[in-house]
C-alpha positions as CSV (number, residue, x, y, z in Angstrom):
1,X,-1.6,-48.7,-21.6
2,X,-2.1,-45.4,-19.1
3,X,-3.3,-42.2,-21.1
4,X,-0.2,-39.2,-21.0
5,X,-1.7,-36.7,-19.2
6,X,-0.2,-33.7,-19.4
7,X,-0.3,-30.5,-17.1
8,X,-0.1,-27.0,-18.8
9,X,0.6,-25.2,-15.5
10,X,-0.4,-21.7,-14.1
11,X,0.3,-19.8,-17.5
12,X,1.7,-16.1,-17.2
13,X,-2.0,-15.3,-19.0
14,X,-3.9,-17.7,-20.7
15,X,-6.8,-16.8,-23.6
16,X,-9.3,-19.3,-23.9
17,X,-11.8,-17.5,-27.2
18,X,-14.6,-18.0,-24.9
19,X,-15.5,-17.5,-21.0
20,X,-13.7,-19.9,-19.6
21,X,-11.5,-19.6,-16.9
22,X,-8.1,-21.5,-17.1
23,X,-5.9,-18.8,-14.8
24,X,-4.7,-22.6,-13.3
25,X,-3.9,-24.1,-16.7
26,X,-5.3,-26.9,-18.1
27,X,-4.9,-30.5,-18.9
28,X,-4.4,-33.0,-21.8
29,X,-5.2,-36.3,-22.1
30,X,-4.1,-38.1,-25.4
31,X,-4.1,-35.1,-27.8
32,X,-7.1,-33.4,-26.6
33,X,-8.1,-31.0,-23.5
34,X,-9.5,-33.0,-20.7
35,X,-9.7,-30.2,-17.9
36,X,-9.5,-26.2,-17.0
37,X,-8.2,-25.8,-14.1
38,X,-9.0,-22.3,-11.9
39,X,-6.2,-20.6,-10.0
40,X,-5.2,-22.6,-7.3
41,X,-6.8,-25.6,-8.5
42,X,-5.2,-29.1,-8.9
43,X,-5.4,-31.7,-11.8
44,X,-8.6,-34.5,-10.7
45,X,-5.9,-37.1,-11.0
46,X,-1.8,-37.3,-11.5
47,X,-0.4,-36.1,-14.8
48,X,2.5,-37.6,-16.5
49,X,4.2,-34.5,-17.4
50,X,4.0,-31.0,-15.9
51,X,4.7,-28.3,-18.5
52,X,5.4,-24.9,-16.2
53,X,3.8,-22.0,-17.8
54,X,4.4,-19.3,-15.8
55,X,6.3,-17.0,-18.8
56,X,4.2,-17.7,-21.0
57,X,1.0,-15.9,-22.7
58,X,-1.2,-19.5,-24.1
59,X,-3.7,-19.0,-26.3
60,X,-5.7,-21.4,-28.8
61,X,-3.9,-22.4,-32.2
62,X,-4.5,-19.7,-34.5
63,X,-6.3,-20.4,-37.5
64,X,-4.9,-18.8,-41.1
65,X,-7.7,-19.1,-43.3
66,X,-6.2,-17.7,-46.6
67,X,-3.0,-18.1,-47.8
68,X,-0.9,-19.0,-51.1
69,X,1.8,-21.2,-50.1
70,X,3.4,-20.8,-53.9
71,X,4.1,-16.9,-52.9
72,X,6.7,-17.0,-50.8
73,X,8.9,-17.4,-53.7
74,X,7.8,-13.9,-55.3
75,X,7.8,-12.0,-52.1
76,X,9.0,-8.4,-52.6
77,X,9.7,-8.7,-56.3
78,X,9.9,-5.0,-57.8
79,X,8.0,-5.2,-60.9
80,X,5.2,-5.3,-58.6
81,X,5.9,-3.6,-55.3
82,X,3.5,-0.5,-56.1
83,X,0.6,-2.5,-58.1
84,X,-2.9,-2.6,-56.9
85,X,-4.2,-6.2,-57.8
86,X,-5.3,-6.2,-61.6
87,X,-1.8,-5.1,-63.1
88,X,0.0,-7.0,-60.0
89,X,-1.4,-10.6,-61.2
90,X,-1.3,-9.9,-64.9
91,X,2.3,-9.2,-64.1
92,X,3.3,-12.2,-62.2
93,X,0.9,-14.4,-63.7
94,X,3.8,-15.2,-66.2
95,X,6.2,-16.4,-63.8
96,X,3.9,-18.6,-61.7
97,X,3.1,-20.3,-64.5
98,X,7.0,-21.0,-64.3
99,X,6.4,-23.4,-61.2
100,X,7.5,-26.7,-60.4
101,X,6.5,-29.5,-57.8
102,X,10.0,-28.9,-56.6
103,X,9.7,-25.0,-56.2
104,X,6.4,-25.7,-55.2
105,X,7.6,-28.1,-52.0
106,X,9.8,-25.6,-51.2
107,X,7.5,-22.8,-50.9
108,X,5.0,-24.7,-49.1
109,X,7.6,-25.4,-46.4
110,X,8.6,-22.2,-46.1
111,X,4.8,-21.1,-46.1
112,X,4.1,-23.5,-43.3
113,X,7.5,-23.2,-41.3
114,X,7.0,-19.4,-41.1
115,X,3.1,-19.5,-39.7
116,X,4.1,-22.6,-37.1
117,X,6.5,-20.1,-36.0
118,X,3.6,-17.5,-35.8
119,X,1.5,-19.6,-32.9
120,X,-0.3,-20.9,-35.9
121,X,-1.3,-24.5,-35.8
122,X,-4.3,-24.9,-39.0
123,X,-3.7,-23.2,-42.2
124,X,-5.8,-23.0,-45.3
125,X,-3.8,-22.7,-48.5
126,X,-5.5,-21.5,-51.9
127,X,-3.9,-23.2,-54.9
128,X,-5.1,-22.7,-58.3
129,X,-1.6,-22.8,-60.4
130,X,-1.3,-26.2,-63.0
131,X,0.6,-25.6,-65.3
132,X,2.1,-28.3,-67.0
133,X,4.3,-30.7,-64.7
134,X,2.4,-29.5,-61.6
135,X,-0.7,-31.0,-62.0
136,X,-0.3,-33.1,-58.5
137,X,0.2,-29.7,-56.5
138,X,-2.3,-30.3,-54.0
139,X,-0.9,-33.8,-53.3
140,X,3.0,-32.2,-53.0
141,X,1.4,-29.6,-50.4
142,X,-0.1,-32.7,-48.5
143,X,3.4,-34.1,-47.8
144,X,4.7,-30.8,-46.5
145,X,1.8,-30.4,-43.9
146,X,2.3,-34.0,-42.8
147,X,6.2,-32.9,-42.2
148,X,5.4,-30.0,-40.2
149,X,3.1,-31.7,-38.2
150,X,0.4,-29.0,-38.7
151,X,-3.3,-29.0,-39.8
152,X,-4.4,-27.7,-43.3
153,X,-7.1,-27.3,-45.4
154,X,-5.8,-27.5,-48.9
155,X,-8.3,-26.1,-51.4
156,X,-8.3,-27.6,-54.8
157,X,-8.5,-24.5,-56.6
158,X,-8.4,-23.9,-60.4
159,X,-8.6,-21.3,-63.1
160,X,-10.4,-22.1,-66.8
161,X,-11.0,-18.6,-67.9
162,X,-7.8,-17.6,-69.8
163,X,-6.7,-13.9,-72.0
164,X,-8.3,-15.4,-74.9
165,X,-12.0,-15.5,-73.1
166,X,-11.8,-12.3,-71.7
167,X,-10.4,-14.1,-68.1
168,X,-7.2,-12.8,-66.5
169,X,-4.7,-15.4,-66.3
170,X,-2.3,-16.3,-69.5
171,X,-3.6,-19.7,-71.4
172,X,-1.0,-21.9,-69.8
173,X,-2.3,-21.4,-66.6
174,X,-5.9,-22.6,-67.4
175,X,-7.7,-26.0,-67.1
176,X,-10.8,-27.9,-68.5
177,X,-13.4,-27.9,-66.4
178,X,-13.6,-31.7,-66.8
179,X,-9.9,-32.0,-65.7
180,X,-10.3,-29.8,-62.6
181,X,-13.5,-31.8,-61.2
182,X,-11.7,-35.3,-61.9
183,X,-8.6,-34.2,-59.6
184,X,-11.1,-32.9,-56.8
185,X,-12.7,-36.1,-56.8
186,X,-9.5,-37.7,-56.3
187,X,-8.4,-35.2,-53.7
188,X,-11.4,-35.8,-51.7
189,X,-11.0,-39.3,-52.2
190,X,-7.6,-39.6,-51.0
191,X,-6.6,-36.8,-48.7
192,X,-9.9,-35.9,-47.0
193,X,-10.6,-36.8,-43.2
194,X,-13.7,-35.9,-41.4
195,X,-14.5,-35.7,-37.7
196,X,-12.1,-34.4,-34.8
197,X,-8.8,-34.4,-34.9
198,X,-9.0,-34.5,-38.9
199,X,-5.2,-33.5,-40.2
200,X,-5.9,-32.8,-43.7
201,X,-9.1,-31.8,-45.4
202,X,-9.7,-30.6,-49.0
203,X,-12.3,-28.0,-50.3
204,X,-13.2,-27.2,-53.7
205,X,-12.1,-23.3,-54.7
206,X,-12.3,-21.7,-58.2
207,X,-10.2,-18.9,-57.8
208,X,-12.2,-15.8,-58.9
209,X,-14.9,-14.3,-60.9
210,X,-12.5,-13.1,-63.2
211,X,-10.4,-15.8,-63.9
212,X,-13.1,-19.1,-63.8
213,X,-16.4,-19.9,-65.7
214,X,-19.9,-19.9,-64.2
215,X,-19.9,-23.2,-64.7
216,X,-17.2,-24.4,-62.7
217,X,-18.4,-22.6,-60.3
218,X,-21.7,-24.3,-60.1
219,X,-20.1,-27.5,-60.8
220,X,-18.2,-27.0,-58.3
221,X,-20.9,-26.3,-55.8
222,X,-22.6,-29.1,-56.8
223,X,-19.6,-31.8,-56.4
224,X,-18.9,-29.6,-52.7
225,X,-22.9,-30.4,-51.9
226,X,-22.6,-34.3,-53.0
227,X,-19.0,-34.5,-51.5
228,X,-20.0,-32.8,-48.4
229,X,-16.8,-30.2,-48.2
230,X,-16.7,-26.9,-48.4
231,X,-16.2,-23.7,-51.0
232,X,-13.9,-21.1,-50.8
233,X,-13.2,-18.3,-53.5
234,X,-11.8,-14.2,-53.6
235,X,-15.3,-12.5,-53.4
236,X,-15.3,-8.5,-53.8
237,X,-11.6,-7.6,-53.0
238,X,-11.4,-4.6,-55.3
239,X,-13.5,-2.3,-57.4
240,X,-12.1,-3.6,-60.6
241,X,-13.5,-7.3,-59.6
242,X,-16.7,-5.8,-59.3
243,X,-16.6,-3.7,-62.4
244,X,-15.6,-7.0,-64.0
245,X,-18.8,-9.1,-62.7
246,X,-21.1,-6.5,-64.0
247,X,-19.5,-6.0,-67.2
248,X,-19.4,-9.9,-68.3
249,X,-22.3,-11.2,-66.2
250,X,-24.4,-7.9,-65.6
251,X,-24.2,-8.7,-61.9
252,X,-22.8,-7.1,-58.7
253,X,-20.4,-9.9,-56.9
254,X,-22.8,-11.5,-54.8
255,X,-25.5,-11.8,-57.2
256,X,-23.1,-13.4,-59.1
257,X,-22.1,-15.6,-55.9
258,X,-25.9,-16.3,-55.4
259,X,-26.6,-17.2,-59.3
260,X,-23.9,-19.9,-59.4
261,X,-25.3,-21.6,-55.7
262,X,-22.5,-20.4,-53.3
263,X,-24.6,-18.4,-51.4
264,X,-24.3,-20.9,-48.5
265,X,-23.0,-21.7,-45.0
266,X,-20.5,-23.9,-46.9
267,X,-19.2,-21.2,-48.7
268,X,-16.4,-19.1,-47.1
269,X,-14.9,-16.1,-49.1
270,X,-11.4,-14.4,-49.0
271,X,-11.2,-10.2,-48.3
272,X,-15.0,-9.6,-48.7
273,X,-14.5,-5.5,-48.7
274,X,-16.8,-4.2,-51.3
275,X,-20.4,-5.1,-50.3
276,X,-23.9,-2.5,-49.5
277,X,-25.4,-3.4,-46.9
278,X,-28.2,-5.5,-48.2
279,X,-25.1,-7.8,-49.8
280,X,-24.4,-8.1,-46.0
281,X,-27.6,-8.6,-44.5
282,X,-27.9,-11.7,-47.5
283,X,-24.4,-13.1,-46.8
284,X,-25.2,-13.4,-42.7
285,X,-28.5,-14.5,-43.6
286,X,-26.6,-17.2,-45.3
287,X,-23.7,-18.0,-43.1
288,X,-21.5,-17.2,-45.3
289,X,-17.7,-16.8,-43.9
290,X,-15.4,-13.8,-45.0
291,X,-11.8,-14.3,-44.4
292,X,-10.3,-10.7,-43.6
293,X,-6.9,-10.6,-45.0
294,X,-5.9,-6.7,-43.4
295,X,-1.8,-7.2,-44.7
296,X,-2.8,-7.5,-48.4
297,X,-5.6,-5.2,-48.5
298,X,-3.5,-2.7,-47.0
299,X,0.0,-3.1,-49.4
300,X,-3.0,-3.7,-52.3
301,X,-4.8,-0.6,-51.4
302,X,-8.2,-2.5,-51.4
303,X,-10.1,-1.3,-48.9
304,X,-11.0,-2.5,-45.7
305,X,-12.9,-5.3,-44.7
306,X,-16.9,-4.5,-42.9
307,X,-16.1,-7.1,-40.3
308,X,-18.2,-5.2,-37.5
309,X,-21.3,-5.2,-40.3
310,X,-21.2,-8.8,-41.1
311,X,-21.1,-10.2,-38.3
312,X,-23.7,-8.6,-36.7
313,X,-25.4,-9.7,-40.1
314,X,-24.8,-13.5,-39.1
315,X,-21.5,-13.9,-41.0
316,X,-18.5,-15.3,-39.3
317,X,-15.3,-13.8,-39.3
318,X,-11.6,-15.3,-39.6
319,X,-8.0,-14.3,-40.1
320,X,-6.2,-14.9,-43.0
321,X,-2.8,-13.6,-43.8
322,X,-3.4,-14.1,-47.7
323,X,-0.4,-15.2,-50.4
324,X,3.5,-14.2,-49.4
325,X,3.5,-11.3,-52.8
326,X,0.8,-9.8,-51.2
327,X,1.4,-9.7,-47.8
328,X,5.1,-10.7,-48.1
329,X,5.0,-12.7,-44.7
330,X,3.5,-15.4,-42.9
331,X,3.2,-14.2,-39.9
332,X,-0.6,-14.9,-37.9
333,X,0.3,-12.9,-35.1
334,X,1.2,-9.9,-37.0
335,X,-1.7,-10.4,-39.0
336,X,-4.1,-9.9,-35.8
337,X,-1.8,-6.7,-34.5
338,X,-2.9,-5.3,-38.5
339,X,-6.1,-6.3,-38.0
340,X,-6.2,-4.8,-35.0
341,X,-5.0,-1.3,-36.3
342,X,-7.4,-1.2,-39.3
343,X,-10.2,-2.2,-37.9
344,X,-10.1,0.7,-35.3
345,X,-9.5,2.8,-38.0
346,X,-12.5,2.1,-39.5
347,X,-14.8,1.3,-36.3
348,X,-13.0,3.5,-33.0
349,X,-10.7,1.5,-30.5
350,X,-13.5,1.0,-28.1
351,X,-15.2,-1.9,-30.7
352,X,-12.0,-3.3,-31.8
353,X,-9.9,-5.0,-28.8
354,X,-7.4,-7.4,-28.7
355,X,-9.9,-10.0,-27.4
356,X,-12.0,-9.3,-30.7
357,X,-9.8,-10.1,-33.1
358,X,-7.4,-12.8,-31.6
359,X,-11.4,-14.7,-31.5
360,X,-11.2,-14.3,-35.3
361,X,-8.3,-15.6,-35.6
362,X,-9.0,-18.6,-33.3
363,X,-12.7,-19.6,-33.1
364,X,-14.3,-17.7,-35.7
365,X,-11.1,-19.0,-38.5
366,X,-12.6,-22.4,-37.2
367,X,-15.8,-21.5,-37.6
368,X,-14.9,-20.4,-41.5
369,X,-13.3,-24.1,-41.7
370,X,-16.3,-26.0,-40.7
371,X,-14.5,-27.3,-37.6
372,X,-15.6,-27.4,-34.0
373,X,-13.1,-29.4,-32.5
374,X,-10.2,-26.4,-32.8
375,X,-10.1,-22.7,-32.2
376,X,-10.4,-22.6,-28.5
377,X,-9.1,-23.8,-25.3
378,X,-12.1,-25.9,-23.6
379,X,-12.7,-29.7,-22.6
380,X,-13.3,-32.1,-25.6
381,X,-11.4,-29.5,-28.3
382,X,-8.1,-30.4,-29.8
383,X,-4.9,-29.7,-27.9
384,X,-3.1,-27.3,-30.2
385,X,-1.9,-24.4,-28.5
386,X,0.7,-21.4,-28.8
387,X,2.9,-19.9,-26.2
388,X,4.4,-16.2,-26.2
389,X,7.3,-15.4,-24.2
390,X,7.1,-11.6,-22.7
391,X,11.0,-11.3,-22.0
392,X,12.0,-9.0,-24.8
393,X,12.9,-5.8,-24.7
394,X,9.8,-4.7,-26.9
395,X,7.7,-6.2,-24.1
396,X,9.5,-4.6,-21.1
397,X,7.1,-1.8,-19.2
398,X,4.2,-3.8,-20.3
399,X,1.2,-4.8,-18.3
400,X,-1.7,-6.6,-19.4
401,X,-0.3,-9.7,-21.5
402,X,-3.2,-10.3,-23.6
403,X,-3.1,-7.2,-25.0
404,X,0.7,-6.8,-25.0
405,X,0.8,-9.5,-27.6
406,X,-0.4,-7.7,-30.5
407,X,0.1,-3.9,-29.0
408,X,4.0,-4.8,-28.4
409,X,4.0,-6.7,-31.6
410,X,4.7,-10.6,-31.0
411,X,6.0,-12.2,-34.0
412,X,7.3,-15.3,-32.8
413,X,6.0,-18.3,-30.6
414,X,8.3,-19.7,-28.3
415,X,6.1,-23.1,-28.1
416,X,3.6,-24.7,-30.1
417,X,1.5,-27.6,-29.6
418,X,-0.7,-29.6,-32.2
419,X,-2.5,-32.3,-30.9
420,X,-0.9,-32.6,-27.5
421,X,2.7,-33.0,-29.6
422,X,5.3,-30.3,-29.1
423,X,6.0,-29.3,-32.5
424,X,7.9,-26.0,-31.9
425,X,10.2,-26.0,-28.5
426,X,12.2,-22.3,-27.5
427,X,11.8,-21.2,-30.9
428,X,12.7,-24.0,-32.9
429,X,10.4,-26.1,-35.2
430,X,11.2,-29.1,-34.1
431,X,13.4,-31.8,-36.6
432,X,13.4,-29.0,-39.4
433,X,16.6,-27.6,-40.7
434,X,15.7,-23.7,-40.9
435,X,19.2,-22.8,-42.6
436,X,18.8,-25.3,-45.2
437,X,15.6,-24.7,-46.3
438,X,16.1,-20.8,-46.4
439,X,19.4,-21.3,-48.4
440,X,17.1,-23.9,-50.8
441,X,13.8,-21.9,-51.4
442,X,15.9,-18.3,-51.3
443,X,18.0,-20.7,-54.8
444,X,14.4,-21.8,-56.2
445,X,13.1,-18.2,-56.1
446,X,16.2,-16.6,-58.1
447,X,15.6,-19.4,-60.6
448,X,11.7,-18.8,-61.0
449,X,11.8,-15.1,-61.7
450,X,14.9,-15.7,-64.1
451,X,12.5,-18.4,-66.4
């Protein structure tokens, strides 16, 4: 049988996270990117399909590297609206611990449905709610990735330092250690698929210093070692978390990181604000990868991310747009327009350009995730792409397209591709009923806060 080949022609602007130059477009052969072509330049042999490009800004997949899919159903809730972190969780912690596979299927749609709509093709969810009745979370989340048509990496997170140890979260939230390494074995036994093209993968992920025991945490390391997948965990996203590590362990947060064996390339860790600068030098010497989440550290208050610092330390840098009551959206095009912003703030706008940080949120979010074959647009990778339309008003005057993206503020795709499959066509996620599910989840999230 003939390969499809598939001709993504002259795009409007094309961004390739690298060097590359595809001003012709570029070609697809069975799922994955078999040419660039220059301006001018023709396919080496005849396509099946021609896709016309010529409105449309392409750029790799993005990458969401932190994110908790259960969220969207707490999203503006005004008991918590102005909380920084510590009160916000100990006040929703109660109604989490309300949720159900069905609530949780819904949210993970919604989750999912909002970033595909975003140009983001990959998303890594943190989930480390099991209460009783939810114990197969991970497993309910793997059936609404395979819906979408996405990737993910689902992280089999966990809590097991409740109140009544001096954690955070409420007893009914908490697990056994024995319990939470079972189920990752299982998850990794099931779900997990290595090499290119991989769909679903599964890391291991505590949630937090204040909320897990040191020795999940170096359990957990050790299962990720003998598993071979990786670790992800909230690492120094407030003041209070730090106060907490030295108070109950008499070290700073990556001491504490380093005493439990996460100090590693396999390790990559969500906000990552509150570090001296020998914590970064040791966390690039590592390879360690810090997710910048700019939404929820900004409605949080706390702080801002040292991205410039750690990656010049040897520290990759992604994008992540962190859980839907922190944030309260989705949205990974929005979340590189705030990182954008911040960042300048804290470095000058001649460091911090649009090229920057829509790499983060392409090949260095990959590059958090362990994966090679996604992120960018070059021969071998994986064919997932998004596609911006310029035609609204908010877009009219502009003229560098690149740029007008996140300076104009894009918040929709008009296209999506994952895999070489159109999973998003004019703005419309393809065999998903939008209205439906909006009227469903908006149902399940009156009923959660209720109890």
């Amino acid at each position: 049988m003939a390969a499809t080949r598939i001709w993504i022609k002259n795009p409007l602007a094309i961004f390739t996270a690298n060097t590359l130059d595809a001003a012709g477009g570029l070609v697809i052969e069975d799922g994955v990117i078999s040419e660039l072509l220059k301006a001018g330049q023709q396919p080496s042999q005849p396509c099946n399909r021609t896709f016309d490009a010529r409105e449309h800004v392409v750029l790799p997949g993005l990458i969401n590297t932190h994110h908790h899919f259960y969220q969207t159903l707490t999203r503006a809730w005004g008991p918590v609206v102005n909380q920084p972190l510590f009160p916000w969780l100990k006040t929703l912690y109660p109604v989490w611990a309300r949720l159900t596979p069905e609530k949780l299927a819904l949210a993970s749609k919604v989750a999912l449905a909002e970033l595909l709509l975003s140009g983001c093709s990959t998303a890594a969810d943190h989930h480390y709610l099991f209460p009783g009745g939810l114990e197969n979370a991970i497993d309910v989340q793997v059936e609404a990735v395979r819906e979408l048509g996405m990737r993910a990496m689902l992280t089999r997170g966990s809590m097991s330092l409740g109140e009544a140890d001096g954690g955070l979260p409420p007893q009914q939230t908490v697990q056994q250690g024995e319990v939470i390494l079972a189920d990752s074995q299982r998850l990794i036994h099931d779900y997990h698929q290595r090499g290119d093209g991989a769909q679903v993968q599964i890391a291991l992920a505590p949630c937090s210093p204040f909320s897990v025991t040191q020795e999940i945490m170096r359990q957990s390391a050790e299962l990720a070692e003998e598993l071979d997948v990786r670790l992800h965990t909230h690492l120094a996203e407030t003041l209070d978390e730090e106060d907490f590590c030295l108070q109950r362990f008499g070290l700073r947060t990556v001491d504490y990181l380093d005493s439990v064996g996460w100090l590693s390339s396999r390790t990559w860790l969500a906000h990552g604000i509150h570090f001296n600068p020998d914590e970064i030098a040791r966390l690039g010497q590592a390879g360690t990868g810090i997710c910048h989440c700019p939404s929820s550290n900004m409605r949080l208050a706390s702080g801002i991310c040292p991205t410039l610092e750690l990656e010049a330390a040897g520290a990759p840098i992604g994008l992540g747009v962190d859980g839907s009551a922190s944030n309260d959206a989705s949205n990974m095009i929005l979340e590189a327009r705030q990182a954008l912003y911040i960042q300048r703030l804290r470095y000058g706008a001649e460091k911090i350009t649009p090229e920057l940080v829509l790499g983060w949120a392409s090949k260095g979010s990959a590059k958090l995730l362990g994966r090679s074959d996604i992120g960018e647009l070059a021969v071998g990778k994986q064919a997932d792409m998004a596609f911006f339309k310029l035609d609204e008003l908010r877009f009219s005057g502009s003229h560098d397209p690149i740029s007008a993206l996140l300076l104009c503020g894009a918040d929709k795709a008009d296209r999506m591709m994952i895999g070489g499959q159109w999973r998003v066509i004019d703005g419309q996620i393809e065999g998903l009923d939008v209205a439906k599910l909006i009227a469903d989840h908006r149902q399940a999230a009156k009923e959660l806060i209720a109890g």
